[in-house]
C-alpha positions as CSV (number, residue, x, y, z in Angstrom):
1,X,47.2,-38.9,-39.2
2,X,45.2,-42.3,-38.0
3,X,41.3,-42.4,-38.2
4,X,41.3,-42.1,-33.7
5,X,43.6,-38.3,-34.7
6,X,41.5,-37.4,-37.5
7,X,38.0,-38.1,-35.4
8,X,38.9,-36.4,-32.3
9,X,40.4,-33.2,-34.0
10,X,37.1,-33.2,-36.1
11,X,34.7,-30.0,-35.4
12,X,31.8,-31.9,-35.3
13,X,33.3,-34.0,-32.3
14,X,35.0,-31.6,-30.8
15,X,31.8,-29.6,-30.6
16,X,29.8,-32.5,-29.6
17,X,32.3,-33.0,-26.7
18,X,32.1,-29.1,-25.7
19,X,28.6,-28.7,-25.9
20,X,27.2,-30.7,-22.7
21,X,29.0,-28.0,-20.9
22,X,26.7,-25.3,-22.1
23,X,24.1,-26.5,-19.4
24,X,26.1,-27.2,-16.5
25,X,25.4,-23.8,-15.1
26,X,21.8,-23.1,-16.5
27,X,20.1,-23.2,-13.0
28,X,20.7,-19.6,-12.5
29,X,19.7,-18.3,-15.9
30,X,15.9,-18.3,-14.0
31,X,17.3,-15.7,-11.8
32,X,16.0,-12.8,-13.8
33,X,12.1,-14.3,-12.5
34,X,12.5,-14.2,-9.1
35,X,10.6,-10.7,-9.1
36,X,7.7,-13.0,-11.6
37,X,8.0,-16.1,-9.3
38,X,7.5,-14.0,-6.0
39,X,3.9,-13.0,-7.4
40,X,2.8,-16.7,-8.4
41,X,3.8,-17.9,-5.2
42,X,2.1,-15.3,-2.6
43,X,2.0,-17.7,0.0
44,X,6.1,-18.3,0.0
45,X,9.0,-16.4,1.6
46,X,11.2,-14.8,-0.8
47,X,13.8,-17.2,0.2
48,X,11.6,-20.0,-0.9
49,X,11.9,-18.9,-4.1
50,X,15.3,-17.8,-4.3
51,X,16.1,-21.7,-2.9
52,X,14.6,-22.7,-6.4
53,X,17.6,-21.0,-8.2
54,X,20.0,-22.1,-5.9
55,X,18.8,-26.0,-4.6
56,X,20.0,-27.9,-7.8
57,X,23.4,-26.9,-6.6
58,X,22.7,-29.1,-3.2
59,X,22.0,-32.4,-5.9
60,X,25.0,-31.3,-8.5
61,X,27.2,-32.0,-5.0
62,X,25.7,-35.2,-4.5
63,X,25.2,-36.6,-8.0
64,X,28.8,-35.4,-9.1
65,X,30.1,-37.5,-5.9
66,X,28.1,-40.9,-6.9
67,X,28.6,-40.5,-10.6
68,X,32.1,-42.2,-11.0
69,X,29.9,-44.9,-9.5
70,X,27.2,-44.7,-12.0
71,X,29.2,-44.4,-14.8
72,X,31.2,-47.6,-13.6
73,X,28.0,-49.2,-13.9
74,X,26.2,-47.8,-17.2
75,X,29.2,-46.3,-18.4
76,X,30.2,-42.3,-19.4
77,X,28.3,-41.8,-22.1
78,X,25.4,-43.3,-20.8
79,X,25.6,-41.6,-17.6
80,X,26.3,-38.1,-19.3
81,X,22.8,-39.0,-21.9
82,X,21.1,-39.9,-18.8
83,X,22.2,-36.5,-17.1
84,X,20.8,-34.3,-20.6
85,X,17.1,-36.2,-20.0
86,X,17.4,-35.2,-17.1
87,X,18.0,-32.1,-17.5
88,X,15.1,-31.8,-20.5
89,X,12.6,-33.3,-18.4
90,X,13.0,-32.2,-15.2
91,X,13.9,-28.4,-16.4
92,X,10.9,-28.2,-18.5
93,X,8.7,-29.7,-15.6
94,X,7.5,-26.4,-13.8
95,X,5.9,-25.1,-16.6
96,X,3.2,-27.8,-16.4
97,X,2.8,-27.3,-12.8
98,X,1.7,-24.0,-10.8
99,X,2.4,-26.3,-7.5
100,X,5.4,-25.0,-5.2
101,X,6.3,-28.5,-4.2
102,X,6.8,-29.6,-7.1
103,X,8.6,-27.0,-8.6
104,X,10.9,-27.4,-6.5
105,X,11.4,-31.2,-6.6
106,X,11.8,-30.6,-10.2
107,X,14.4,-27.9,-9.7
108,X,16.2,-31.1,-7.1
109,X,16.4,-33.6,-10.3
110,X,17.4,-30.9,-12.8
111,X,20.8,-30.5,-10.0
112,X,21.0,-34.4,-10.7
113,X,21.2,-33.7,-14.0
114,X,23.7,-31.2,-14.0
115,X,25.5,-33.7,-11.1
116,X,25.9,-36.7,-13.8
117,X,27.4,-34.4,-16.4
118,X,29.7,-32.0,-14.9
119,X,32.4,-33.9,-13.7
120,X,32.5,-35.8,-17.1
121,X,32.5,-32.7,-19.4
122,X,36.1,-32.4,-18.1
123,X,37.2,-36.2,-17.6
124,X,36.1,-36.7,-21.1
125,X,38.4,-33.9,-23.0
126,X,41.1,-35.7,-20.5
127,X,40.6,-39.5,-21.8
128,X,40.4,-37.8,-25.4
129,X,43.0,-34.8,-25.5
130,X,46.6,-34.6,-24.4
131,X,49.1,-31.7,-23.6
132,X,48.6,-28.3,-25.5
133,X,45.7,-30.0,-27.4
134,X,44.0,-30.8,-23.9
135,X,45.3,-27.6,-22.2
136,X,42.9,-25.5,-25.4
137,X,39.8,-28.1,-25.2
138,X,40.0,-27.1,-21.3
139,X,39.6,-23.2,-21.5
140,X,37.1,-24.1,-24.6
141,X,34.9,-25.8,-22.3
142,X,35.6,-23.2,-19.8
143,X,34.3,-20.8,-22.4
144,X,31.3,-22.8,-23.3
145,X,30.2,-22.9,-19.8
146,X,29.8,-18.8,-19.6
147,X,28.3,-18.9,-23.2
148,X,25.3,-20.8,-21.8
149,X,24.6,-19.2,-19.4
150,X,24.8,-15.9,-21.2
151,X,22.7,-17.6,-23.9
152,X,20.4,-19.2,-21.6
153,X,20.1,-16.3,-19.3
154,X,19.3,-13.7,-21.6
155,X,17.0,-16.1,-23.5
156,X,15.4,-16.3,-20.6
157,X,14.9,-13.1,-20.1
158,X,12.7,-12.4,-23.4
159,X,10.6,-15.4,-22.1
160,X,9.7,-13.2,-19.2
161,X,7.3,-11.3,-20.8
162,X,5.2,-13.7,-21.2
163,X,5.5,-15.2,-17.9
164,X,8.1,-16.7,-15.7
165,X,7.3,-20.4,-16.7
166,X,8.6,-19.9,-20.2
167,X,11.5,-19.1,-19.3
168,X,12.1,-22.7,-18.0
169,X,11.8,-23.5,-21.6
170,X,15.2,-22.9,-22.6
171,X,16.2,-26.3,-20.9
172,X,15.1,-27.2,-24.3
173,X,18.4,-26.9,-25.5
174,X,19.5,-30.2,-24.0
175,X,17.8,-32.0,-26.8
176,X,20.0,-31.1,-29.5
177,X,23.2,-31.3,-27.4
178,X,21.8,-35.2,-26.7
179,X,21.6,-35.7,-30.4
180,X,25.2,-34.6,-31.0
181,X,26.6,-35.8,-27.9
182,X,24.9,-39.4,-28.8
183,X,26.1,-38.9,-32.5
184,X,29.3,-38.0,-32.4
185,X,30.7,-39.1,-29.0
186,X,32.0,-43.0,-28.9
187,X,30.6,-45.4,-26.6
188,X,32.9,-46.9,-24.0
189,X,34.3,-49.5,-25.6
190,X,34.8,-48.1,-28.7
191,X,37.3,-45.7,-26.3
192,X,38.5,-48.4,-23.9
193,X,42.0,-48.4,-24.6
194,X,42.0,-44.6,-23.8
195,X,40.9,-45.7,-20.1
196,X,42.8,-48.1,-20.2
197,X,46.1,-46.2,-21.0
198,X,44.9,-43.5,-18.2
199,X,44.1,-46.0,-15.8
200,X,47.7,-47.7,-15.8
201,X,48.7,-44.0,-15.1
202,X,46.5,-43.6,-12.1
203,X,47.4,-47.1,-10.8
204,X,51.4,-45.7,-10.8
205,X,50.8,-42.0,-9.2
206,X,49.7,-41.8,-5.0
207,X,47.8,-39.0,-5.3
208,X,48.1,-36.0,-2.4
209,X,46.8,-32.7,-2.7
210,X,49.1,-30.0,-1.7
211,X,48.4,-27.1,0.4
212,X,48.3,-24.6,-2.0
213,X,45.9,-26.4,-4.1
214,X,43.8,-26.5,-0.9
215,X,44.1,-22.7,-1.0
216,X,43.2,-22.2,-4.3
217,X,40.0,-24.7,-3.8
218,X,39.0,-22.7,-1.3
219,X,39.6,-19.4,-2.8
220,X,37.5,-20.5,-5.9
221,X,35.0,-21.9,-3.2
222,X,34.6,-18.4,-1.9
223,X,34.5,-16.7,-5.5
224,X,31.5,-19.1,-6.6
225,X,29.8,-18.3,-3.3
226,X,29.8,-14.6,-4.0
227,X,29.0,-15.2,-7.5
228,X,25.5,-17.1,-7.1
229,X,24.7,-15.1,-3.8
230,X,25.4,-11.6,-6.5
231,X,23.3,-14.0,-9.2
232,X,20.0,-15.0,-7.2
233,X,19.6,-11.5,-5.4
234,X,20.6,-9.0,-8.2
235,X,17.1,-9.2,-10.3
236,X,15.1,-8.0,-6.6
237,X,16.8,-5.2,-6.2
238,X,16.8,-3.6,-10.0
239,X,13.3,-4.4,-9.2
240,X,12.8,-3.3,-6.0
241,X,14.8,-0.4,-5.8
242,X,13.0,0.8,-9.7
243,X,16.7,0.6,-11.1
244,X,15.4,-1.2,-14.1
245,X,12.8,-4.4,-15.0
246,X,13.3,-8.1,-15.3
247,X,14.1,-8.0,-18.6
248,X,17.2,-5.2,-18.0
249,X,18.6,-7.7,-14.7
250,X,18.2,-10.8,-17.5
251,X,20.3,-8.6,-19.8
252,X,23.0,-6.8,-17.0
253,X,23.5,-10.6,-15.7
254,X,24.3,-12.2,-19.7
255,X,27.0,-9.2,-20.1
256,X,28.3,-10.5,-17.0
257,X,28.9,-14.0,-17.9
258,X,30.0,-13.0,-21.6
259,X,32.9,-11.5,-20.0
260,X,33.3,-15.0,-18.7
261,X,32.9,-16.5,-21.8
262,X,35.7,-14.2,-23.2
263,X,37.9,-14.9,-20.4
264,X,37.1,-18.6,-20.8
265,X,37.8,-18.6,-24.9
């Protein structure tokens, strides 16, 4: 087995490489203080404060669209590192600030965040991994994905009792998956001959997409939409119809995506 075999099928990198997905979905785990939030912010509608959860999805669609550019520019691991300071800064932001406005600009860059890294958490196992290899890292990452947000969201929900604003403390965890993404992954050149090899591919295959892929896009389309609508409204009504606290929707909503996780794994 070369050195490239050895490095890749490494834990270290292969948990470097899975890790950045851990955030991607993070910007509901604040759903649980919704109920909190509503009370700090009298003078906004309750879809005001919903939008918080649910605007950094509006910038994930943008940033994910422009990133191919960005990356072609700075490069992926850049781009990604970028995306994870963004995602520290920006997610911690609103508990220095008891301003609406800005809250919710913050919540706008934290999508941008999420926007630079998503596509890349899967582009990346696909420059790196290859058949069955590639096919496992895939419903790892998959599996990562619902473990943050479990993590995240049920963290969260301890942090309510001391307010809503700490619970935008558990973007802290983008620091160490920086660290180990910096550490372990390889810059671009060090991995140019992957692209390389994948990009003679590309250059050979017209790409089409077929009509039932369009179905399932738009199946999955549908499913996510129920999802986050089921995410962002569940906390108000334990709340509101005295089925349970904060802390008990935090907990419910972390089972939830568990399953996923298990699913995922």
């Amino acid at each position: 087995m070369d050195s490239k075999s050895s490095k890749i099928n490494n834990f270290s990198f292969r948990f470097a490489l899975l890790s950045i997905s851990l955030v991607l979905t993070s910007a509901y785990a604040l759903s649980p203080a919704i109920p909190q939030m509503i009370k700090s912010f009298p003078d906004q509608s309750v879809s005001s404060i919903e939008l918080l959860v649910t605007v950094p999805a509006f910038s994930v669609m943008i940033l994910v669209l422009l990133s191919s550019y960005i990356s072609k520019k700075v490069g992926e691991k850049l781009t990604v590192c970028i995306g994870l300071v963004l995602v520290t800064v920006f997610g911690i932001f609103p508990f220095f600030t008891s301003s609406y406005m800005l809250t919710l600009v913050s919540r706008i860059f934290l999508g941008a965040g999420f926007g630079l890294i998503n596509s890349f958490a899967v582009s990346l196992i696909s420059e790196f991994y290859k058949g069955s290899q590639k096919e496992s890292m895939m419903g790892f990452r998959s599996g990562f994905e619902s473990l943050g947000q479990a993590i995240m969201t049920f963290v969260a929900g301890l942090f309510l009792a001391f307010g809503w604003k700490y619970t935008t403390l558990v973007y802290l965890i983008a620091i160490p998956i920086f660290l180990l993404f910096y550490y372990y992954i390889p810059s671009d050149k060090k991995s140019q001959n992957l692209k390389n090899d994948a990009d003679k591919v590309k250059n050979n295959i017209k790409q089409k997409i077929s009509l039932p892929v369009w179905g399932i896009a738009i199946f999955l389309f549908l499913i996510v939409i129920f999802y986050i609508g089921m995410t962002v409204r569940f906390p108000l009504i334990v709340t509101s119809y005295h089925l349970g606290n904060a802390e008990d929707a935090s907990l419910t909503l972390s089972i939830m995506t568990f399953g996923g996780m298990l699913l995922g794994f």
